[in-house]
BAGU-564464 format. One line per field, with one value per residue (C-alpha): residue number from 1; residue in three letters; chain; y, z, x. Coordinates in steps of 0.02 Angstrom, whole numbers, m for minus. Layout:
seq <- [NUM; ...]
type <- [ala; ...]
mol <- [A; ...]
Y <- [Y; ...]
Z <- [Z; ...]
X <- [X; ...]
END
This chain:
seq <- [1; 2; 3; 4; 5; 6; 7; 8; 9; 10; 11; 12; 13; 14; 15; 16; 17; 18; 19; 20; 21; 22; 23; 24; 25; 26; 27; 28; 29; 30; 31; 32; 33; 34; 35; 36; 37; 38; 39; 40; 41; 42; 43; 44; 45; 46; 47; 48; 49; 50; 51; 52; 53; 54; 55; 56; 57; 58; 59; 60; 61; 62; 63; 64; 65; 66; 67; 68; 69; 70; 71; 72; 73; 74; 75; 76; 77; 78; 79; 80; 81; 82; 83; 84; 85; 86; 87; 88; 89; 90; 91; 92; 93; 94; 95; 96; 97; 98; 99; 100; 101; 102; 103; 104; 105; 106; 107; 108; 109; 110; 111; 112; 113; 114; 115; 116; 117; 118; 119; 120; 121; 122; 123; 124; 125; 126; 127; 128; 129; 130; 131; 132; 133; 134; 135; 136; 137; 138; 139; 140; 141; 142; 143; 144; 145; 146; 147; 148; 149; 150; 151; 152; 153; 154; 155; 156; 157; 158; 159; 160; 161; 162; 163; 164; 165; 166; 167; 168; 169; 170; 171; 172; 173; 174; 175; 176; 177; 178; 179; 180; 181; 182; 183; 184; 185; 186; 187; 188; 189; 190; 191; 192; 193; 194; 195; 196; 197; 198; 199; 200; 201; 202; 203; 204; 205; 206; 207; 208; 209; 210; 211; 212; 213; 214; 215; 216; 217; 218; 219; 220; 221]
type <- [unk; unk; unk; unk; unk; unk; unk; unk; unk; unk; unk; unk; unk; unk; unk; unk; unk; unk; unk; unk; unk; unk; unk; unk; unk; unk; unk; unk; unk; unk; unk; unk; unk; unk; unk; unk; unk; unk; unk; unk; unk; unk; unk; unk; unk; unk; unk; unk; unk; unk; unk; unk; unk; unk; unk; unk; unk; unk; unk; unk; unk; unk; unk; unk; unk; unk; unk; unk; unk; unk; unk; unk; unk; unk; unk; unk; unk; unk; unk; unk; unk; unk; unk; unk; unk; unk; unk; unk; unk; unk; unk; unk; unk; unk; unk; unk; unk; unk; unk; unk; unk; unk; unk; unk; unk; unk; unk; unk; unk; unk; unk; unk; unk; unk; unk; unk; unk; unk; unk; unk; unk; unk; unk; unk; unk; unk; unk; unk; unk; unk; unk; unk; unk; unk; unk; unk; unk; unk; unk; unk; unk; unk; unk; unk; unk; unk; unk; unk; unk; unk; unk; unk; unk; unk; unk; unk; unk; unk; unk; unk; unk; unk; unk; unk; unk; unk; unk; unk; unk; unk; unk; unk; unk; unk; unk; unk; unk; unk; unk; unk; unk; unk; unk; unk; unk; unk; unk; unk; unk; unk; unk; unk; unk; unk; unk; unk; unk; unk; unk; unk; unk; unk; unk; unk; unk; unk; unk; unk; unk; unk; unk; unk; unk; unk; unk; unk; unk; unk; unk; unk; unk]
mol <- [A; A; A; A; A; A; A; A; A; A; A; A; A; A; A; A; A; A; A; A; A; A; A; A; A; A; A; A; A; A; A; A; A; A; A; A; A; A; A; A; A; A; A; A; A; A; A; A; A; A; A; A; A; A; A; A; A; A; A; A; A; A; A; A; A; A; A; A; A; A; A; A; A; A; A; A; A; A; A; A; A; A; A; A; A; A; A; A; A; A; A; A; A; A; A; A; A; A; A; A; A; A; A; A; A; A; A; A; A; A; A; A; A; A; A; A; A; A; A; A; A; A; A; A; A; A; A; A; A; A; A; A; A; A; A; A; A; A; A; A; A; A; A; A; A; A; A; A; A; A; A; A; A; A; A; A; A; A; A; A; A; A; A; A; A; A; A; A; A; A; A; A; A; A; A; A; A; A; A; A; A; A; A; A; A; A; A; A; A; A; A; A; A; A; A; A; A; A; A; A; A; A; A; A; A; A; A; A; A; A; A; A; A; A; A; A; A; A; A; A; A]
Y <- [101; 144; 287; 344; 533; 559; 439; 441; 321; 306; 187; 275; 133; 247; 476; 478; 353; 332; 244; 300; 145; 230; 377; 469; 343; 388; 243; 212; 28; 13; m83; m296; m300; m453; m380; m399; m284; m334; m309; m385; m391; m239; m149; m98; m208; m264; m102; m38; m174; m120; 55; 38; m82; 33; m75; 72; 236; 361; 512; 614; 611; 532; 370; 347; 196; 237; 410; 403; 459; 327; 406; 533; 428; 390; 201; 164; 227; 117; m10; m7; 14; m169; m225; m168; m160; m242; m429; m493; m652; m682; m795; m867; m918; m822; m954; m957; m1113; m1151; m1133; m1257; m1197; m1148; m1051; m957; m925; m835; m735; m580; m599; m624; m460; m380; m425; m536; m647; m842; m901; m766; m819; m1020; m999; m880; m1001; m1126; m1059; m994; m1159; m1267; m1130; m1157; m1341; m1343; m1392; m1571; m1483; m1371; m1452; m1485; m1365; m1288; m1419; m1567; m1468; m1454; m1288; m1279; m1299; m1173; m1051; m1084; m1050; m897; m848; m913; m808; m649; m661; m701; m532; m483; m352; m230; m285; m430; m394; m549; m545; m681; m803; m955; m934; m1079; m1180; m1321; m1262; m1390; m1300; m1136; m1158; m1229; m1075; m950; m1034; m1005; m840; m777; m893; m775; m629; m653; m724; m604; m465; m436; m329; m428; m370; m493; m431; m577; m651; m811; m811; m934; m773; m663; m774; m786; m559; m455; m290; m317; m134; m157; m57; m33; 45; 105; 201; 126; 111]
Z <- [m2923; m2798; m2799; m2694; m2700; m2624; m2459; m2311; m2173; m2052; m1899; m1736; m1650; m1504; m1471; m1582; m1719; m1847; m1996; m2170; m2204; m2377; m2471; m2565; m2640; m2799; m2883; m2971; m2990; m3111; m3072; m3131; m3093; m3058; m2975; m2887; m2751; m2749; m2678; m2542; m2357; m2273; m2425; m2381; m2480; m2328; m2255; m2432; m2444; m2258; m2290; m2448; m2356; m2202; m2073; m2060; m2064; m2153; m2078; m2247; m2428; m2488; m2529; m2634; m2653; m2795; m2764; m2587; m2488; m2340; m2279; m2194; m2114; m1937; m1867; m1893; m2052; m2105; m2038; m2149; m2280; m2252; m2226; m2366; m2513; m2462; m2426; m2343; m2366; m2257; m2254; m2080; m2140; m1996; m1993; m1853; m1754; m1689; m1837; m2005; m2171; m2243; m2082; m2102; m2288; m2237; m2088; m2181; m2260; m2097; m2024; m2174; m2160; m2291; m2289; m2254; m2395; m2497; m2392; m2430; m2623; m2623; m2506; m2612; m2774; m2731; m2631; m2791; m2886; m2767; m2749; m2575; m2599; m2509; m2345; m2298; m2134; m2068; m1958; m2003; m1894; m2000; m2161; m2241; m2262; m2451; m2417; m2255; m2383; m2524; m2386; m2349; m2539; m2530; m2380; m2464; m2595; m2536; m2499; m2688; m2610; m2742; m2694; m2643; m2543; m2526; m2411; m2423; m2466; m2527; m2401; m2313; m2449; m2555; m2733; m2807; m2672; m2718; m2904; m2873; m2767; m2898; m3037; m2941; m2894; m3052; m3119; m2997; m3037; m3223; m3188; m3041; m3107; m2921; m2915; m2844; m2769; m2695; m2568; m2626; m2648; m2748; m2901; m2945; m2908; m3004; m3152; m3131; m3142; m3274; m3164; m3050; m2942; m2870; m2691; m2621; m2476; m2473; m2624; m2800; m2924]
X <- [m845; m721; m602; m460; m395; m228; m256; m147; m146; m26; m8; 82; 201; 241; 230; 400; 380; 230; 237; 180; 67; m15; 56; m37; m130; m226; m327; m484; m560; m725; m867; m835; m648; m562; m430; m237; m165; 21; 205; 308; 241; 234; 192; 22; m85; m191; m218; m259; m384; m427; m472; m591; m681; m700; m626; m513; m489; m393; m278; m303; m376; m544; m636; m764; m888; m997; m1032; m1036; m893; m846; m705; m762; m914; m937; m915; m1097; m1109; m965; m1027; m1197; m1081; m993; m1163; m1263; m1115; m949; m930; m754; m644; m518; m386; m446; m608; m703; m857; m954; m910; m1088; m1192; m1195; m1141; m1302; m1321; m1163; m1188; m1350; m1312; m1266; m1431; m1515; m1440; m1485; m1670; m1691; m1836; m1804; m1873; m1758; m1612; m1647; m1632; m1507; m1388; m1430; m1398; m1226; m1182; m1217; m1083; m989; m999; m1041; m1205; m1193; m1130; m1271; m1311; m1115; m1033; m878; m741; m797; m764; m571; m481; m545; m712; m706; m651; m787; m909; m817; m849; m1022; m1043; m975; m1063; m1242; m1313; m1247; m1145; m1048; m881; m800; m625; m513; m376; m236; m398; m274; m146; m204; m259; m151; m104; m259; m403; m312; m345; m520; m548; m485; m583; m745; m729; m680; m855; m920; m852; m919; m1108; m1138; m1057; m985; m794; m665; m498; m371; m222; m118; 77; m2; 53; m98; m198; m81; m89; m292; m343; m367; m265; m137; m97; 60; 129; 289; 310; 128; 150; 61; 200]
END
């Protein structure tokens, strides 16, 4: 499903000094992983995680999602891309303040074009795996940090997008909403048949894959 062929990325701190973010980064993951991008901080796993999603871009190499190649896409075209195939969860939640949870599970259906009565069933059927069910009309303030995050998920997951990229997703959370977290999206990761790749330290997550691809220093080792 995705595949990376010698990447480069780089990030310039001033005209004399860049850093080597990702080195020649090689790595194929198949479609239905339930999968861990690990090392110490700083080693790249967020901007690797960055970069196959297309929320960045590369200096050198190639990218592959399916048989597309992203990499070398303009910012619109990457931005269909996260639309149509990737969904995102990041350790900050990212709900939108104003609308209730079965509104934010839905918007990336909305933008998508889904109908509404498509977008009702489908928020409810991932709410209820998700346990979130009860909390469709609350807004996100009057929710706790787990069940911000399960909306996250629920969020991600909604439009049935190809990939599900988790950054840091329990960082937030207690070690009991952490495992309750885990447990569900790896129950989602089986019944949807969605790949999922976590840019994690927890070793509740490390214990939870089936691959863990370890960096240091941006290289894969």
């Amino acid at each position: 499903m995705i595949k990376l062929q010698n990447v480069n990325k780089y990030f310039f701190k001033d005209e004399a000094r860049e850093i080597h973010a990702l080195v020649d980064i090689n790595l194929e993951i198949e479609a239905g992983e339930f999968t861990l991008l690990s090392g110490p901080s700083g080693c790249g796993k967020t901007t690797l995680l960055n970069v196959i999603g297309a929320l960045d871009t590369i200096e050198s190499g190639k990218i592959y999602l399916g048989d597309k190649e992203i990499s070398s896409l303009d910012e619109a075209a990457r931005g269909r891309i996260r639309l149509h195939e990737i969904g995102f969860v990041f350790q900050a939640y990212n709900l939108i303040p104003v609308l209730n949870v079965e509104e934010n599970i839905g918007f990336i259906m909305k933008l998508r074009g889904f109908g509404d009565a498509e977008i009702k069933r489908r928020v409810l059927e991932v709410a209820s795996l998700l346990e979130i069910e009860n909390k469709l009309s609350s807004l996100p303030n009057t929710l706790s940090g787990g069940q911000q995050q399960r909306v996250a998920v629920a969020r991600a997951v909604a439009s049935k997008p190809k990939i599900i990229l988790a950054d840091e997703p329990t960082a937030n959370l207690d070690s009991k909403n952490s495992q309750v977290l885990i447990r569900m999206m790896k129950e989602l990761n089986e019944k949807e048949g969605i790949s999922v790749v976590f840019a994690s330290h927890d070793d509740l997550i490390r214990e939870s894959v089936r691959r863990i691809i370890k960096l240091e220093d941006g290289r894969v080792i």
